[in-house]
C-alpha positions in Angstrom: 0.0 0.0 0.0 1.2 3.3 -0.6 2.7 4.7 2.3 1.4 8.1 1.4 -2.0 6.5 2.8 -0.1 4.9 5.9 1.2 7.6 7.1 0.7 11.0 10.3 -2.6 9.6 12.4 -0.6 5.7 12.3 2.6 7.0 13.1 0.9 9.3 16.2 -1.7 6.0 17.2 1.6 3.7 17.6 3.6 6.7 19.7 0.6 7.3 21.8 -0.2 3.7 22.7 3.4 1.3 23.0 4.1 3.3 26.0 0.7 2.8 27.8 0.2 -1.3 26.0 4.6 -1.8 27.5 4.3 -0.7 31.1 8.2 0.3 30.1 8.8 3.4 29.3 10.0 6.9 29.8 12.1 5.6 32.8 14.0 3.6 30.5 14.2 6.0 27.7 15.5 9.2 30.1 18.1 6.5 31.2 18.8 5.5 28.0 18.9 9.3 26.0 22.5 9.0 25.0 21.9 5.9 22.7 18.9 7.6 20.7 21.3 10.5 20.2 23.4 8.8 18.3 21.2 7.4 15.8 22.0 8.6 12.8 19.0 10.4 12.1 15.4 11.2 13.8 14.1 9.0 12.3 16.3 6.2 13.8 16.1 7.7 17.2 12.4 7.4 16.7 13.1 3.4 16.4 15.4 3.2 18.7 13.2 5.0 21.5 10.2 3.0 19.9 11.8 -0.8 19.9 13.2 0.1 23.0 9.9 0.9 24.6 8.6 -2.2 23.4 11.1 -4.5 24.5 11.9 -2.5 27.4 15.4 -1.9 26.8 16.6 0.8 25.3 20.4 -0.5 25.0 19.4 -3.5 23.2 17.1 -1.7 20.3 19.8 0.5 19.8 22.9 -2.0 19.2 20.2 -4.4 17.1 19.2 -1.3 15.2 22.8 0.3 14.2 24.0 -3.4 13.1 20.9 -4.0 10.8 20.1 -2.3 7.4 17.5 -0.1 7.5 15.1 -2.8 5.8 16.0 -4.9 8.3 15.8 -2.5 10.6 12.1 -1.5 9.7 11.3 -5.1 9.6 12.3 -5.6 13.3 10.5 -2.8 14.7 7.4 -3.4 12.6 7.6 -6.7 13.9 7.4 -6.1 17.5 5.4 -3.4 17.3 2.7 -5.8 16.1 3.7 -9.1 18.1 3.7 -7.1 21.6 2.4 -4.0 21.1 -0.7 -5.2 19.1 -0.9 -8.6 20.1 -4.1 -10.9 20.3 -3.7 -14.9 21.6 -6.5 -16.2 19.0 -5.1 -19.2 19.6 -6.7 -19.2 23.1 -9.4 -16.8 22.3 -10.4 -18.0 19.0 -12.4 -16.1 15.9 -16.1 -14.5 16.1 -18.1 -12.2 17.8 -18.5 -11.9 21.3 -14.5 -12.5 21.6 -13.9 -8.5 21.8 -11.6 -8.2 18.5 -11.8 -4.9 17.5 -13.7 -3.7 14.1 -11.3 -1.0 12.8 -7.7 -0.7 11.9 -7.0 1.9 14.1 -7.9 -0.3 17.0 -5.4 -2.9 16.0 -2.8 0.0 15.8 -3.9 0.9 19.5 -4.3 -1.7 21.1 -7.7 -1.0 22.3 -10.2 -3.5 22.8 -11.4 -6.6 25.5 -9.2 -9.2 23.0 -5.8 -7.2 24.0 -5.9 -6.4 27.5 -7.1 -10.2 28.4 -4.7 -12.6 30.4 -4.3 -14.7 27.5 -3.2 -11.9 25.1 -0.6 -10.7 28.3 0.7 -13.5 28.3 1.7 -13.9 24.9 2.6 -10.7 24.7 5.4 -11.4 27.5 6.2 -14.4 25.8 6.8 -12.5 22.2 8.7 -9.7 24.1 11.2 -12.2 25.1 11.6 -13.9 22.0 12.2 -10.9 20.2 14.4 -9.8 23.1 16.5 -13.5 22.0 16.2 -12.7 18.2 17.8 -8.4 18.7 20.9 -10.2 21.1 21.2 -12.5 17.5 21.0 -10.3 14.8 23.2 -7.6 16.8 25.8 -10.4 17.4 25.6 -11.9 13.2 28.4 -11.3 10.9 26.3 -11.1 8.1 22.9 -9.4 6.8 21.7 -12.8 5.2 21.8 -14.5 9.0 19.8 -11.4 10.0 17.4 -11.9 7.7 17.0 -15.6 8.2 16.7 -14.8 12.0 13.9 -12.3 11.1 12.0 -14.6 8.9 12.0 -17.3 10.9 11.1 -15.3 14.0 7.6 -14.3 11.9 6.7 -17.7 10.8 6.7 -18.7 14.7 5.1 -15.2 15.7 2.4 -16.6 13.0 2.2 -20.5 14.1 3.7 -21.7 10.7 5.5 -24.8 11.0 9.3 -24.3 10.1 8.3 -26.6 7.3 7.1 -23.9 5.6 10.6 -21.8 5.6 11.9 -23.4 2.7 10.9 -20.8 0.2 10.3 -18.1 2.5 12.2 -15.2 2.3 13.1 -12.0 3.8 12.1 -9.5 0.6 8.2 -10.8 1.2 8.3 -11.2 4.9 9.4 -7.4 5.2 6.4 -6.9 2.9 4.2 -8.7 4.6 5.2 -6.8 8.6 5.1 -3.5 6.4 1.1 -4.8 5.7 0.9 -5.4 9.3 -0.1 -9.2 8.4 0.9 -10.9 11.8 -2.4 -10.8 13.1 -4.4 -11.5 10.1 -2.1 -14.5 9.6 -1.9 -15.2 12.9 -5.8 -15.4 13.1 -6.5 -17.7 10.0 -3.9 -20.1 10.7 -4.8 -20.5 14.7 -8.7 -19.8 14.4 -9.5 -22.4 12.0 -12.1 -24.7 14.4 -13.8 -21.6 14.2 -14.1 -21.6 10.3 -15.7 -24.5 10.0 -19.3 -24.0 9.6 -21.2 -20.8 8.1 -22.8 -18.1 8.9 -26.2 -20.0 9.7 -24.2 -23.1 11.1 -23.8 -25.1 7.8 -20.4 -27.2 8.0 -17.3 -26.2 6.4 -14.6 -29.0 5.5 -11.7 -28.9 7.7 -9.2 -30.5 5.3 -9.7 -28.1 2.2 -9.5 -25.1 4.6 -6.4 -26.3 5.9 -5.5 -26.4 2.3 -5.9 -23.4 1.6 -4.7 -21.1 4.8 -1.2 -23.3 4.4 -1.1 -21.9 0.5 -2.1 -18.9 1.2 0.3 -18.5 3.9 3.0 -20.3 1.6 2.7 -17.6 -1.3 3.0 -14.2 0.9 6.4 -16.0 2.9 7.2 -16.5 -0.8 6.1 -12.6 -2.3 4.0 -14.7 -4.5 0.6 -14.1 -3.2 -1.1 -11.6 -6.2 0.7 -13.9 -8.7 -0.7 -17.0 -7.5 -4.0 -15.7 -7.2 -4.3 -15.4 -10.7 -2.1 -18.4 -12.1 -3.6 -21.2 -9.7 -5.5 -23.8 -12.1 -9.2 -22.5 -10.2 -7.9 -18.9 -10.9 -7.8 -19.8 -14.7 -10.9 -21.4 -14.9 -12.9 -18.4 -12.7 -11.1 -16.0 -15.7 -11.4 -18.1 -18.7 -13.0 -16.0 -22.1 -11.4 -13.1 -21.1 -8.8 -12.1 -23.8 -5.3 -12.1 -23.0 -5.7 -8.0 -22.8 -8.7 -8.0 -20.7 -7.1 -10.4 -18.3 -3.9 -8.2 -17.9 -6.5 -4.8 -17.4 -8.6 -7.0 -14.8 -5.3 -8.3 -13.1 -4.0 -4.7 -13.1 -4.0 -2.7 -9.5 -5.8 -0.1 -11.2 -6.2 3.5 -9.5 -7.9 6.9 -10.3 -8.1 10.3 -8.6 -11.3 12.0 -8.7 -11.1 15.4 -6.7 -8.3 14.0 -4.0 -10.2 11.1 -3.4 -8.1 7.9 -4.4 -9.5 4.8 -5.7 -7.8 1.7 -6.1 -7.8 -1.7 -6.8 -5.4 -2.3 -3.7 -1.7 -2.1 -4.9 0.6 -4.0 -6.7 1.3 -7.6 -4.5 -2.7 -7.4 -3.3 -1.6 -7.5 0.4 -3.8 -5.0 1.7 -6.7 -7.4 0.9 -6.5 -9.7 4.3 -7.2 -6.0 5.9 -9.8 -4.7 3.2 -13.1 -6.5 5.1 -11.8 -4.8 8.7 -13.5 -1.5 6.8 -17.1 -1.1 7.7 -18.5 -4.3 8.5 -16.6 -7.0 10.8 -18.5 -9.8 9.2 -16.0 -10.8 6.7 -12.9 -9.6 8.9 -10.1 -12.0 9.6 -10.8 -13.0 13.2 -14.7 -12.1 12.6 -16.1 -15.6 10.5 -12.7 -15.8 8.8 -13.9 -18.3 6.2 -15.6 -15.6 4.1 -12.4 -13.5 4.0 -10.9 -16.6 1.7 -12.8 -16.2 -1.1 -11.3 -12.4 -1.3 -7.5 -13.7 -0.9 -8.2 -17.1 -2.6 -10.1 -16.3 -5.9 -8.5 -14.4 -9.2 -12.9 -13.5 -10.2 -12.9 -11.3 -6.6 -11.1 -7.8 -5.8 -12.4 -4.9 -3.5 -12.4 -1.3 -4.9 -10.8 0.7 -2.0 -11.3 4.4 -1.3 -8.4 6.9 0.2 -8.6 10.4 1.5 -4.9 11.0 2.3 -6.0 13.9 3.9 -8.0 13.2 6.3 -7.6 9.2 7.3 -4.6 6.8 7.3 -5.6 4.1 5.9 -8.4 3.5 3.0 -11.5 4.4 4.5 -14.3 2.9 2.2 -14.0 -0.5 0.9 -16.6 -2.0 -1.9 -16.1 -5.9 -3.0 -15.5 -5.9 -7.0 -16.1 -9.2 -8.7 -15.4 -10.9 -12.4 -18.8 -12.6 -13.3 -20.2 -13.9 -15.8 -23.8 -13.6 -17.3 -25.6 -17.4 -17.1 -26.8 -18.5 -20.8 -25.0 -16.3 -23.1 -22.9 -17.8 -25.8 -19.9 -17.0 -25.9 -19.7 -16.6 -21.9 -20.1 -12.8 -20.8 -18.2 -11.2 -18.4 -19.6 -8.6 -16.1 -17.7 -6.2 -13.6 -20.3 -6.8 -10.2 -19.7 -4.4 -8.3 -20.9 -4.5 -4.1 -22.2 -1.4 -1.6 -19.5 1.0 -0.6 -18.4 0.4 3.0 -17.5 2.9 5.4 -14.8 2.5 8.0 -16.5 2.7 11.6 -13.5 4.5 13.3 -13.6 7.2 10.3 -17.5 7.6 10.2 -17.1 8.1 13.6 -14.4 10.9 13.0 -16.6 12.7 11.1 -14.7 12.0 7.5 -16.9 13.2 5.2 -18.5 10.5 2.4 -19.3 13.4 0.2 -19.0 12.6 -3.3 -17.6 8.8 -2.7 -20.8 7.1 -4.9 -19.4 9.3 -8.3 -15.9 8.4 -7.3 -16.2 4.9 -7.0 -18.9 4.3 -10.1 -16.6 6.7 -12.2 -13.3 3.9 -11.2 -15.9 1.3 -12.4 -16.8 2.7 -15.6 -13.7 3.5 -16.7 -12.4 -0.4 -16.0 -15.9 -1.3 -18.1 -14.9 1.0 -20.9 -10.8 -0.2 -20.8 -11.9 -3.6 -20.7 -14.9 -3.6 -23.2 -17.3 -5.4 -21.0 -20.5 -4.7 -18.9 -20.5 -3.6 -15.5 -23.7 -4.3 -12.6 -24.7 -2.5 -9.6 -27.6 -1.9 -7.7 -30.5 -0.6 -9.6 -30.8 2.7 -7.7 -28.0 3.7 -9.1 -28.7 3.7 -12.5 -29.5 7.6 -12.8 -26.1 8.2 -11.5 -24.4 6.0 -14.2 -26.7 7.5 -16.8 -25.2 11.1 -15.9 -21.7 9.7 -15.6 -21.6 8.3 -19.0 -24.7 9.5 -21.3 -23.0 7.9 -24.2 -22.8 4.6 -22.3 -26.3 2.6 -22.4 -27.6 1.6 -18.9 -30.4 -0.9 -18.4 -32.6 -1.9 -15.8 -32.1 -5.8 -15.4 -33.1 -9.0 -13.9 -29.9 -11.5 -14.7 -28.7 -14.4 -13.3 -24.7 -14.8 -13.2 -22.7 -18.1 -12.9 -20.1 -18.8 -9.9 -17.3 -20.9 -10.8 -16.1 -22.6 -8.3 -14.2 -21.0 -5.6 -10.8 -21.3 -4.6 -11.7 -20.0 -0.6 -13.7 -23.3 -0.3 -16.8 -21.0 0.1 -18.1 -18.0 -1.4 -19.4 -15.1 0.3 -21.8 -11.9 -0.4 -25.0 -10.7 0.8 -25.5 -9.0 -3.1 -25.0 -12.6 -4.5 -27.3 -15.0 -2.1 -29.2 -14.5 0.8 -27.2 -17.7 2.6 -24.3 -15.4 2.9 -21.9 -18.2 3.0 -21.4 -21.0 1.7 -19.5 -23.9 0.4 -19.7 -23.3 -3.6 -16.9 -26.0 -5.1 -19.8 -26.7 -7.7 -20.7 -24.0 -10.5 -24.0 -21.9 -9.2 -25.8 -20.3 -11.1 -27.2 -17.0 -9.1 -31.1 -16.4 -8.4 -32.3 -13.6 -10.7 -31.1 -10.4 -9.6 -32.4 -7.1 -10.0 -29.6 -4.6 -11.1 -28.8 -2.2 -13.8 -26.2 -2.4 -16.2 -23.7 -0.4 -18.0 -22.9 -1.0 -21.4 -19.9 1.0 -22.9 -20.6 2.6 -26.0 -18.2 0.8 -28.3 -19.0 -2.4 -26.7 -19.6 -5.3 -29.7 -22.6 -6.8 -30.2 -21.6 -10.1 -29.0 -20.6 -8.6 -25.5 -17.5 -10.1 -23.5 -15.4 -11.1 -26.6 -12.2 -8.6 -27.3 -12.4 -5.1 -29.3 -9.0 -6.2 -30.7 -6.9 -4.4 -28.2 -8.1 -2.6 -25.5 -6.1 0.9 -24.7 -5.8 2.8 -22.1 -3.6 4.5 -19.5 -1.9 2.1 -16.8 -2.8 3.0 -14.0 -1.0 1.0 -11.4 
């Protein structure tokens, strides 16, 4: 994710909170005011007072830090910050409501919330605290960056419960990309709250063994940096895109991203990491330690995205969220693809703040047109806001519908969306073919008669 987005109110959250979550701090840091002196710039005395607050020892986070590179460096902090600072025991607490996980990012940053500040989550939290106390002694006493950085990855598969079975292909280029998308805790959550995704929504069972499948891949390909690529390239990913020309797959693939009056929409970022937080934005339900199985269809299937909404400005983080899937129309020869497009979400701690939604519907239908037009194929929403696409794009032609849309199977085991079904989960490793449902659609103006087959090359800016 761009750090643009990551940046003042996450940076302030984490400084306000490691010294209340610690218990260690200013005593430590007064003692210690020499060694963040000689960091070589403010921002490495801000890590060095930072780490040192969180393992409680200034002395150590200083020596680790001015042996390490300043990847490394980041990585270690970013590390601790979310195995002690932010630290939840979902191994002993477990997924779901009712366990006190938060429902916004900014929580996570804090700290704040029943899941953090119970005896379990202490506990760990001690337990991390020394172990990343035993991994700074290491990587301050090794001769070489490549035994830091096998120190460091190794220390996140364990922070994450990932058999060192799994190290083989990891490596330290995607596990520093994976602490910069603060995934500890969503990896942390999938791989120790499984028992709790094994039945639906409306209690239905889930099988265990596919889902055990499929949170080892999943974790397999981000400890290798190959998560985006394998969401596409996996033999289910193929099939969910097959009829798509070679162009229209490379534009759907694509991280797309527009600007419409300093609000940012995008399709995520390049490497797709900020999907396992995209559900944490207004609505816990398909969080990752809030019914985690409907969070795998998002990370598992190459048909799903979500459209994402930033206001550098004024929020952090992205702030509106809206699922985006690849469909396509049932009974139409050759198969028809349609861009589906879900409700835009709002970010609880954000609404809360007051950040304005003003003029977020015409952003995010504007991103979706323009991905219609690029691609040359249909795009769906809800039918009340078929005016609005009518004004965005007069010469576009927008119908009011009743279609039914075929799910290939999914890759996440299940499939989930309250637009879709009214089960909300469920298994779906069998083709469906949807209920009728009542939307309008978008039709670009050069679109061919037989809709979903190539215009014979696509053009457009990249936008990612």
């Amino acid at each position: 994710m761009n750090r643009q987005i990551l940046s003042p109110l996450r940076q302030s959250c984490q400084r306000r909170s490691v010294s209340k979550r610690t218990g260690c701090g200013k005593s430590h840091a007064a003692k210690s005011g020499h060694h963040r002196e000689a960091a070589a710039s403010a921002a490495d005395s801000e890590s060095v007072e930072l780490l040192g607050g969180l393992l409680c020892d200034q002395a150590l986070a200083h020596n680790v830090l001015s042996k390490a590179s300043p990847k490394q460096g980041s990585a270690l902090v970013a590390l601790a910050k979310q195995a002690v600072h932010s630290c939840i025991d979902y191994a002993t607490l477990g997924l779901g409501l009712g366990r006190g996980h938060p429902t916004s990012r900014i929580a996570y940053w804090n700290g704040d919330g029943k899941s953090f500040s119970c005896h379990a989550s202490r506990r760990r939290r001690a337990k991390s605290r020394k172990s990343i106390a035993a991994l700074s002694n290491a990587m301050a006493s090794a001769a070489q960056d490549a035994e830091r950085e096998t120190l460091l990855v190794a220390a996140f598969c364990s922070e994450i419960s990932c058999p060192k079975s799994s190290l083989a292909n990891a490596n330290f280029n995607a596990v520093a990309a994976a602490l910069e998308a603060d995934l500890l805790l969503p990896l942390r959550a999938l791989r120790e709250g499984l028992n709790d995704m094994t039945s639906t929504l409306s209690g239905q069972p889930v099988p265990r063994a596919p889902l055990q499948k499929v949170v080892d891949t999943v974790t397999s390909k981000v400890l290798e940096g190959r998560f985006s690529e394998w969401r596409y390239d996996n033999p289910v990913g193929q099939a969910q895109l097959f009829g798509l020309s070679s162009e229209q797959r490379a534009l759907w693939q694509e991280a797309s991203s527009s600007n419409h009056g300093g609000l940012l929409l995008h399709e995520d970022a390049p490497g797709e990491l900020g999907l396992f937080w995209a559900t944490k934005i207004g609505g816990p339900s398909h969080g990752f330690d809030f019914c985690g199985q409907c969070l795998l269809p998002l990370l598992c299937n190459a048909r799903h995205k979500v459209l994402l909404l930033s206001d550098p400005s004024r929020w952090a983080h992205p702030c509106g969220r809206a699922h985006l899937r690849l469909l396509w129309k049932a009974d139409a020869q050759p198969p028809s693809p349609v861009l589906f497009l879900e409700e835009m979400k709002v970010d609880f701690a954000a609404k809360k703040a007051g950040v304005s939604t003003e003029g977020w519907q015409e952003a995010a239908l504007s991103h979706l047109l323009e991905k219609a037009d690029r691609m040359g194929v249909r795009a769906s929403v809800d039918p009340h806001l078929g005016p609005l696409l009518r004004w965005l794009r007069p010469a576009g032609k927008v119908t009011d519908v009743k279609h039914r849309l075929v799910l290939r199977p999914s890759n996440g085991v299940v499939e989930a969306s309250d637009y879709l079904s009214l089960k909300h989960d469920w298994v779906q490793t069998e083709e469906e073919i949807t209920e009728p449902l009542h939307r309008a659609v978008y039709e670009p103006a050069q679109h061919l008669e037989n809709w979903g087959h190539s215009r014979g090359g696509i053009r457009g800016r990249n936008h990612s």
